[in-house]
N, C-alpha and C positions, 0 to 999 in steps of 0.2 A: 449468455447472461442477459437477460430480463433489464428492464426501464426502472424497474421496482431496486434489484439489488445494482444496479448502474448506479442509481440515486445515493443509496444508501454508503458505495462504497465512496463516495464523492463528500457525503457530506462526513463516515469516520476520516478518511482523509483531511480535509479542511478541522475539523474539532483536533484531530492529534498533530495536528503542527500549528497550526493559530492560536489554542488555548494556552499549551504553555510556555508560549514565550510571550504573551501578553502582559501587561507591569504589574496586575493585583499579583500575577500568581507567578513569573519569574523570579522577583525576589524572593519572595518565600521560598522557591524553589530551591534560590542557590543560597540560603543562609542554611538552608540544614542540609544542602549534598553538595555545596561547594561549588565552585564553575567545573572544575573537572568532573564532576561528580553529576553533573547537569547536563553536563555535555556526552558522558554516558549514556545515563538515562535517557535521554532524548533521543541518540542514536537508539539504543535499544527497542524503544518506543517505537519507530519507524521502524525496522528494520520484523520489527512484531508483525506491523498493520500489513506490510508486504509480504511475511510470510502466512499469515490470514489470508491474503486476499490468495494469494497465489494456492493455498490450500483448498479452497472454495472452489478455484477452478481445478481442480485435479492437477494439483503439481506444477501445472506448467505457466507462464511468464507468456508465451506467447497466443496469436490467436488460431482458431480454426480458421483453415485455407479451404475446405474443399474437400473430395474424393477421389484416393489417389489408385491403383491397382487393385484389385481385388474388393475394392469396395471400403478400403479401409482409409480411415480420417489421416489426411495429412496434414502437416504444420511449417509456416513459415517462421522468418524471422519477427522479433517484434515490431518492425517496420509497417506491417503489414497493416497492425494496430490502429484504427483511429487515435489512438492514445500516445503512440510511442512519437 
């Protein structure tokens, strides 16, 4: 992953969790889907952006480690992550 899409995923990140819970747009939120209905949504919402990100990367959640046998790409835990 690039500086460019690092950037980008950082700042979908921050837009889908700070935008709507902020007061112009939470209430409206939950006057037409309810708190339960908000509280859906929202998980949905994230649970969207992580399967986006993680599809971007080829499926996987963790980082590249390195070259393991035969030359082929190994993986650790997410630990390993600047991120995690």
């Amino acid at each position: 992953m690039g500086w460019g899409e690092y950037a980008a995923a950082v700042v979908v990140f921050f837009l889908t969790h700070s935008a709507p819970v902020r007061p112009p747009l939470r209430p409206w939120l939950v006057a037409r889907l309810g708190p339960a209905g908000f509280g859906l949504a929202y998980s949905a919402l994230s649970l969207g952006v992580l399967a986006g990100s993680s599809a971007r990367r080829g499926g996987r959640l963790t980082c590249r480690s390195g070259r393991g046998r035969r030359g082929r790409t190994t993986w650790r835990s997410p630990s390993c992550c600047p991120c995690a």
